[in-house]
ZASEGU-647269 format. One line per 4 residues: number of its first residue (from 0); their letters; for each residue x, y, z of N, C-alpha, C. Coordinates in steps of 0.2 Angstrom, whole numbers. Example, Ala and Ser with C-alpha at 12.3 -4.5 7.8 and 13.67 -1.06 7.14 Angstrom:
<pts>
0) AS) 66,-28,39,62,-22,39,66,-16,39 ~ 64,-11,35,68,-5,36,64,0,39;
</pts>
This chain:
<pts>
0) XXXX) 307,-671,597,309,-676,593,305,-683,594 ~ 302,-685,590,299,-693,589,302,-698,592 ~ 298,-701,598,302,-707,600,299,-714,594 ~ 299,-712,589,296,-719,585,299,-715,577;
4) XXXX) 301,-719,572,300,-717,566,294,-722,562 ~ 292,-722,557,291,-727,552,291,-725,545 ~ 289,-730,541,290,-729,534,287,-735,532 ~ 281,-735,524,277,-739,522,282,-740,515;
8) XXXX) 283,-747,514,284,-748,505,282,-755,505 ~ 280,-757,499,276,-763,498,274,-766,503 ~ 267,-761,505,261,-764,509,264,-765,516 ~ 270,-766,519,275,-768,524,274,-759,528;
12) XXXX) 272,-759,534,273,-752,540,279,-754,543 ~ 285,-751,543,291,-752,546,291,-747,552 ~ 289,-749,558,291,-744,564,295,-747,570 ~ 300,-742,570,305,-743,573,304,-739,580;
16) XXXX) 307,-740,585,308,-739,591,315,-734,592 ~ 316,-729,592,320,-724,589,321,-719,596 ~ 323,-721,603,326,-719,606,334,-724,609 ~ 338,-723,605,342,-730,604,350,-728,613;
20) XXXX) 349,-722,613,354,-718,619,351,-723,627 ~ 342,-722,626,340,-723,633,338,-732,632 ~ 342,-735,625,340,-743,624,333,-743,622 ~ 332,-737,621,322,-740,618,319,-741,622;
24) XXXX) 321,-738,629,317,-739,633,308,-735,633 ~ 303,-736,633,296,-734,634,296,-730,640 ~ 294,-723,637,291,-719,643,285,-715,640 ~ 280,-714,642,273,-710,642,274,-706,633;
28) XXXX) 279,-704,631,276,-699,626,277,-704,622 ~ 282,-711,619,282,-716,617,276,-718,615 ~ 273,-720,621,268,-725,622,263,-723,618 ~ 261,-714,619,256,-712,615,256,-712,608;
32) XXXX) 265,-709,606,265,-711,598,264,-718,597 ~ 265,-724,600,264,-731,597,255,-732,595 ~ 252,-729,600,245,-731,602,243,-725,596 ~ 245,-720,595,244,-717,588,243,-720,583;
36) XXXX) 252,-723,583,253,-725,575,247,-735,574 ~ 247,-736,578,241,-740,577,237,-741,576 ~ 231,-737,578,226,-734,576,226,-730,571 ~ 233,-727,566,232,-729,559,235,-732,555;
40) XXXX) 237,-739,559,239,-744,554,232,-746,554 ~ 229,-747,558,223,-750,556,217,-749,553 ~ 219,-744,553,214,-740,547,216,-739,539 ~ 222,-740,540,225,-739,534,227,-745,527;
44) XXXX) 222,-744,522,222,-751,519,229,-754,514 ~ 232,-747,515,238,-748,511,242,-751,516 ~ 241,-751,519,246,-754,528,243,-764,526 ~ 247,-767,525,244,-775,525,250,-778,530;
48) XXXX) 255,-776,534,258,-781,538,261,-774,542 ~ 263,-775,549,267,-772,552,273,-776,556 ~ 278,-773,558,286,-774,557,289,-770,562 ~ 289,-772,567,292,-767,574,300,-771,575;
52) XXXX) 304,-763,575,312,-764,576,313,-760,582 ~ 319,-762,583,324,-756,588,327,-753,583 ~ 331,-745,586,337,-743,582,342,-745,588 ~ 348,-744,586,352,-745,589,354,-753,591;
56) XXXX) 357,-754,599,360,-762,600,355,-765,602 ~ 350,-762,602,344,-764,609,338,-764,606 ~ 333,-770,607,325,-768,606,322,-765,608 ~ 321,-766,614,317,-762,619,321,-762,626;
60) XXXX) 321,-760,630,323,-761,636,318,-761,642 ~ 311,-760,639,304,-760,643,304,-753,646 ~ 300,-752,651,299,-746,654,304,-742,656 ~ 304,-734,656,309,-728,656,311,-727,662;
64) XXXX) 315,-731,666,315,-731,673,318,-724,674 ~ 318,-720,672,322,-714,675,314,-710,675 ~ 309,-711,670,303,-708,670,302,-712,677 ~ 301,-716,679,297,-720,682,300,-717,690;
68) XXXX) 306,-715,692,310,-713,697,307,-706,699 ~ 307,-702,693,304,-695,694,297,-697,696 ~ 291,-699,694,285,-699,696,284,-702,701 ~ 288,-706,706,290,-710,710,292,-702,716;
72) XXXX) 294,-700,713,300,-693,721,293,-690,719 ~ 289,-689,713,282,-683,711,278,-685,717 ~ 278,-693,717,271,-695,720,266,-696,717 ~ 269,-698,710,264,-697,705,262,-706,700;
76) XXXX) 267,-710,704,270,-716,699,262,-721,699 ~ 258,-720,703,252,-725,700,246,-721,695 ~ 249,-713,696,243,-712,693,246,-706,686 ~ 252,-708,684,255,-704,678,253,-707,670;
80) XXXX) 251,-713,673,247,-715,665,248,-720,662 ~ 256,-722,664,260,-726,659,257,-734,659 ~ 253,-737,664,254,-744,664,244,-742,660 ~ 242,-737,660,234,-739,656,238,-738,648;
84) XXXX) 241,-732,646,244,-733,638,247,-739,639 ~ 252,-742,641,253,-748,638,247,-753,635 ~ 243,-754,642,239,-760,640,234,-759,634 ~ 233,-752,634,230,-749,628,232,-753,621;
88) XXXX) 242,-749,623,245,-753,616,245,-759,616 ~ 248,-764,621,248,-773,619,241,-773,617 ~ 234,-772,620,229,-774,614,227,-773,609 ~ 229,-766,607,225,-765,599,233,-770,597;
92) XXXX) 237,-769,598,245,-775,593,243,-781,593 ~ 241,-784,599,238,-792,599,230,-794,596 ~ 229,-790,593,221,-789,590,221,-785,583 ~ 227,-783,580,227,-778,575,224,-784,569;
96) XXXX) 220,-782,566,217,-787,561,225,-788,556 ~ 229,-789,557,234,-788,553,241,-790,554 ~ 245,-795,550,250,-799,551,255,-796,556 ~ 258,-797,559,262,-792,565,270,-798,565;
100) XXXX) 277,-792,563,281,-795,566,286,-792,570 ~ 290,-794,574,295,-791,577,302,-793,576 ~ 306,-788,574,313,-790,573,317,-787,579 ~ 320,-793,582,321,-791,588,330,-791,588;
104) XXXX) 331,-784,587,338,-784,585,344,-785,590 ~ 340,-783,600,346,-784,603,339,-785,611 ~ 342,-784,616,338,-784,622,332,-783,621 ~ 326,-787,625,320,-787,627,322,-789,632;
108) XXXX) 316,-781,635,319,-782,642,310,-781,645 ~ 306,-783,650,301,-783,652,296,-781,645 ~ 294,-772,648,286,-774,641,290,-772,636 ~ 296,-772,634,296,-772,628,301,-780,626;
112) XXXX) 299,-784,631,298,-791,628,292,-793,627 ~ 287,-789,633,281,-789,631,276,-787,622 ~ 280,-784,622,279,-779,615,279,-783,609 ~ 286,-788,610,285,-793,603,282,-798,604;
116) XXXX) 279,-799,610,275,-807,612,268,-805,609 ~ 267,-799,609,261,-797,607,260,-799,598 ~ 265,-799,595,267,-798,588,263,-805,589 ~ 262,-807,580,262,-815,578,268,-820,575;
120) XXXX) 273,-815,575,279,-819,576,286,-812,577 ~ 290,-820,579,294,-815,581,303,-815,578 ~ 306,-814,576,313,-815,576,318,-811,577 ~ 323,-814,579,329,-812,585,335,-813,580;
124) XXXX) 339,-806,582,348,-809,580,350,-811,585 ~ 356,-815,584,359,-819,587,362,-818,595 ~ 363,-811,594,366,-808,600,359,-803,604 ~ 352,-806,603,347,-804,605,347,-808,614;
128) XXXX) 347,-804,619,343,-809,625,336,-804,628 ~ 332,-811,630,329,-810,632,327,-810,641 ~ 324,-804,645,324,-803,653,316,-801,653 ~ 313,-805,659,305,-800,659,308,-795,663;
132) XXXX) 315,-794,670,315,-787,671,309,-787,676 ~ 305,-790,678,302,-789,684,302,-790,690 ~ 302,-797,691,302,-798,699,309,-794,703 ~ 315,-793,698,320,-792,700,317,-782,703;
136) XXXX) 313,-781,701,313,-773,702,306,-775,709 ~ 308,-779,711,301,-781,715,295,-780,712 ~ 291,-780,707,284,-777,702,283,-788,698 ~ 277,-788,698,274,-795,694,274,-790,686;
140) XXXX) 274,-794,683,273,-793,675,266,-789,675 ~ 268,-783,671,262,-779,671,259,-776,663 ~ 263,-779,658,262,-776,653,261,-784,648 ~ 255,-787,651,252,-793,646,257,-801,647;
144) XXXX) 265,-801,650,269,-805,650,265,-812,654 ~ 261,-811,660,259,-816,662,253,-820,657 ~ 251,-817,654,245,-821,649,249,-823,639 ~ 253,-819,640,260,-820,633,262,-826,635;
148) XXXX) 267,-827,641,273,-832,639,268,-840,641 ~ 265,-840,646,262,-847,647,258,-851,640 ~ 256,-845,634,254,-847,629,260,-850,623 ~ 266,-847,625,271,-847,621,276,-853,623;
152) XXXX) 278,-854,630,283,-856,632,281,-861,638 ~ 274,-861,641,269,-865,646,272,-864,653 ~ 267,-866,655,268,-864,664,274,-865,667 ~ 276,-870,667,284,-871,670,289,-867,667;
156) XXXX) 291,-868,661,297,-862,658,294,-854,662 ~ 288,-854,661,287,-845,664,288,-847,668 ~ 286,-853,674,288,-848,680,297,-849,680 ~ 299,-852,678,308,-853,677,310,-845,675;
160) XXXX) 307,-842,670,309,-837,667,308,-830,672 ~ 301,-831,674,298,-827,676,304,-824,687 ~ 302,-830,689,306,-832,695,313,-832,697 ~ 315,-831,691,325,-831,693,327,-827,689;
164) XXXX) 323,-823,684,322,-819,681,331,-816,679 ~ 333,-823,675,340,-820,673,340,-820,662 ~ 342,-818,659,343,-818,655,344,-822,649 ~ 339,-824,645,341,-828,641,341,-827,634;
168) XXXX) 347,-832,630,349,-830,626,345,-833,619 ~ 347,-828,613,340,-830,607,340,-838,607 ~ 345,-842,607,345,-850,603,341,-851,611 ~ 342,-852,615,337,-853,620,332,-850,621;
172) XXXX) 328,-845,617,322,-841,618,317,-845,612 ~ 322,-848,606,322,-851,600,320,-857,604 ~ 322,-860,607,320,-870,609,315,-868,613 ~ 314,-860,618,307,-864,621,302,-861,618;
176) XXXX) 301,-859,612,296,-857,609,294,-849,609 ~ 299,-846,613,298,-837,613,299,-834,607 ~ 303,-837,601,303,-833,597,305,-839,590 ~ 303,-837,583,304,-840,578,309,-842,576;
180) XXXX) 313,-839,576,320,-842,571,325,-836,573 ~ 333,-838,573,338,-834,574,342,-832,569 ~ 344,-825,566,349,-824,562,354,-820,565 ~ 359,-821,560,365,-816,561,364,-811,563;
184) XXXX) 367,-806,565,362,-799,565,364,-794,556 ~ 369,-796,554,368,-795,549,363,-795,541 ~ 360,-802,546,355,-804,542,347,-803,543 ~ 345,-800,549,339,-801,551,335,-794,548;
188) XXXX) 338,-790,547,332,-786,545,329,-787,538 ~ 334,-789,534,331,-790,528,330,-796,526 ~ 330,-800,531,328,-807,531,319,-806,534 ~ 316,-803,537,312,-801,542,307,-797,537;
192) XXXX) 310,-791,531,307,-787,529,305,-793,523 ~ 310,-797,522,306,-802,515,300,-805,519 ~ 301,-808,524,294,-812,525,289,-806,528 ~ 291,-802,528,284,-795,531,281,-794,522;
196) XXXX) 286,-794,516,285,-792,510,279,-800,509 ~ 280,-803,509,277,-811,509,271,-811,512 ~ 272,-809,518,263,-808,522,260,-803,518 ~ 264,-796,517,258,-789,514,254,-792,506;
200) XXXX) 258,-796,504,254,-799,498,251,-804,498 ~ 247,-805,504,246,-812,505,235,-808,507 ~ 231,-814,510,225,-813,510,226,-807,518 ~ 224,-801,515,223,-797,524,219,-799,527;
204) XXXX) 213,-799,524,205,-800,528,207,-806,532 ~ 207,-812,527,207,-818,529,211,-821,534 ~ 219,-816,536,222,-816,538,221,-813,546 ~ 216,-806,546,213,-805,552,207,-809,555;
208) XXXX) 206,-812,551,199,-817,554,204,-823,558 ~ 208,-828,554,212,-832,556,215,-829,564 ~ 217,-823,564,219,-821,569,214,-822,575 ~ 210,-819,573,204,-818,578,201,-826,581;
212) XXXX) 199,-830,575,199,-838,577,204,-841,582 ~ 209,-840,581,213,-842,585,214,-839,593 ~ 214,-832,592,213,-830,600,207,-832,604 ~ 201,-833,600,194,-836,601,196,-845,603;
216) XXXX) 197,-847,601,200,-853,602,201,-855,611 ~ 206,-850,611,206,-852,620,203,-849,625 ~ 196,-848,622,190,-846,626,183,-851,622 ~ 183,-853,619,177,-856,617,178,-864,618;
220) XXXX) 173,-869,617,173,-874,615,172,-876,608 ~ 172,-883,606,173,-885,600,169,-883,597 ~ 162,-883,600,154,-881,595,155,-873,593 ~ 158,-871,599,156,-863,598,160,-860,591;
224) XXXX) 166,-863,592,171,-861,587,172,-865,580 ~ 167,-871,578,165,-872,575,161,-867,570 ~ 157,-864,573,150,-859,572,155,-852,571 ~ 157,-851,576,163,-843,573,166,-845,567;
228) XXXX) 171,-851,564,173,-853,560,166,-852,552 ~ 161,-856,553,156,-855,549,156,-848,546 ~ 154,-843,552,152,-836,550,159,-833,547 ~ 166,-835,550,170,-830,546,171,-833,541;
232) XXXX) 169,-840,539,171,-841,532,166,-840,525 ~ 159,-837,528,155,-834,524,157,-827,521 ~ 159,-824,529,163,-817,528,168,-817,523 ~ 174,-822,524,178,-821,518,176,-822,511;
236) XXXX) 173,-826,511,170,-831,506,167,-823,499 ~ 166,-819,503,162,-812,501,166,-808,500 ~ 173,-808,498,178,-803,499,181,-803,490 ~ 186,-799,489,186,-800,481,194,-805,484;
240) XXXX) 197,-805,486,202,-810,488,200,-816,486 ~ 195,-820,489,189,-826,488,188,-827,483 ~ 187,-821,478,186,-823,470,191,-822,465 ~ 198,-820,468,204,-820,466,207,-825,467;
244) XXXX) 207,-828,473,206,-834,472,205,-841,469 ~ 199,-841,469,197,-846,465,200,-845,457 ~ 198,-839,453,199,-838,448,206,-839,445 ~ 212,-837,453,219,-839,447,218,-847,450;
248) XXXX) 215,-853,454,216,-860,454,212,-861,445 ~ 207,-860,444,204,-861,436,209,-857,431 ~ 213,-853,432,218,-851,427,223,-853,427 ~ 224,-857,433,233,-860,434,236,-853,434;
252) XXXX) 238,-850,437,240,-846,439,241,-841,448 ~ 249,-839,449,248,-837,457,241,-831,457 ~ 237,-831,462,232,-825,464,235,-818,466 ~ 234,-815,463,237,-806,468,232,-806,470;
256) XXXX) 234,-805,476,228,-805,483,229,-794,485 ~ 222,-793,484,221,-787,486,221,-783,493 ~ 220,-789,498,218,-788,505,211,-785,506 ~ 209,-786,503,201,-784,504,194,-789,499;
</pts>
């Protein structure tokens, strides 16, 4: 049985997290279907946003500690695989030339907090908390957390979060920057799926270069990112989007953006 479902309708890939018994927790054959379905979201033109949920009460609950217990008595837990497929997955997700969201319908818990930080936004119901789950299992964040939250929430909050590593709730994940906005749980998935429907029609390309600028951002200097800015805005400048563009501003009229 598939630890993952998905499902594409207007331009939106809805992939959900479909082991809901063990809380969605991540173990090794998980990991491979994610790191799959990636590598065809990314290829896939008809794919313009992607949309990661939980099934059930849980989002993720981070890694399969029961897998992790067996290759632990195997003697196998450094070298079973699980921590290179992850970081496999958080890169291609934080680099998907393509809008990413997370609807975080219950518990994130380590990398599968990790998992939505990678996203470019995120939203939580109301009865969502957030735990990194690591120091308490004696382990440092291992799946992107240490380079995610500092960005998201700054050095002091991480080490608060990271270091007492107790549990916090969406409106407080909300005020220090971990995540976008909170809804009812009632309301979040198709609250979630309207702005993913918003993004898929929106410019793709232009969308992954902005992406890319902004990750570039906190490695370069002003000159350098000036000059990346130039070049991607030649590239877009070349796209039919750019001339759909202009054309509905001299038609008075909204643009359908083709994502290419």
């Amino acid at each position: 049985m598939s630890s993952i479902t998905t499902s594409i309708a207007d331009g939106v890939c809805e992939l959900t997290l479909a082991r809901p018994q063990q809380r969605n927790a991540i173990n090794v054959e998980m990991l491979t279907e994610l790191n799959q379905c990636l590598d065809q979201t990314a290829g896939d033109a008809d794919v313009r946003c992607l949309l990661i949920t939980g099934e059930g009460r849980s989002f993720c609950a981070g890694a399969d500690v029961e897998e992790w217990a067996q290759m632990e008595a195997e003697g196998r837990l450094e070298t079973y695989g699980w921590t290179e497929k992850a970081h496999a997955l958080m890169l291609k997700l934080q680099q998907l030339p393509k809008p990413t969201i997370a609807a975080i319908n219950g518990a994130a818990v380590g990398a599968g907090l990790d998992l939505s930080m990678c996203c470019d936004f995120r939203y939580a119901a109301s009865v969502a908390k957030f735990l990194p789950g690591y120091t308490r299992m004696a382990y440092s964040p291992d799946a992107g957390g240490s380079w995610l939250l500092p960005r998201l929430i700054g050095l002091d909050a991480s080490r608060e979060f990271l270091f007492f590593d107790e549990p916090w709730p969406a409106n407080r994940a909300k005020q220090a920057g971990m995540v976008s906005e909170v809804y009812e749980v009632e309301e979040l998935i198709n609250a979630v799926r309207a702005t993913a429907k918003t993004l898929a029609a929106g410019p793709t390309y232009a969308f992954g270069k902005t992406k890319q600028l902004l990750q570039q951002s906190l490695r370069t200097d002003f000159a350098q990112q000036l000059e990346l800015e130039k070049e991607f805005a030649i590239a877009c400048g070349r796209t039919e989007d750019a001339d759909e563009a202009l054309a509905a501003v001299s038609e008075h009229r909204t643009p359908n953006f083709v994502g290419r």
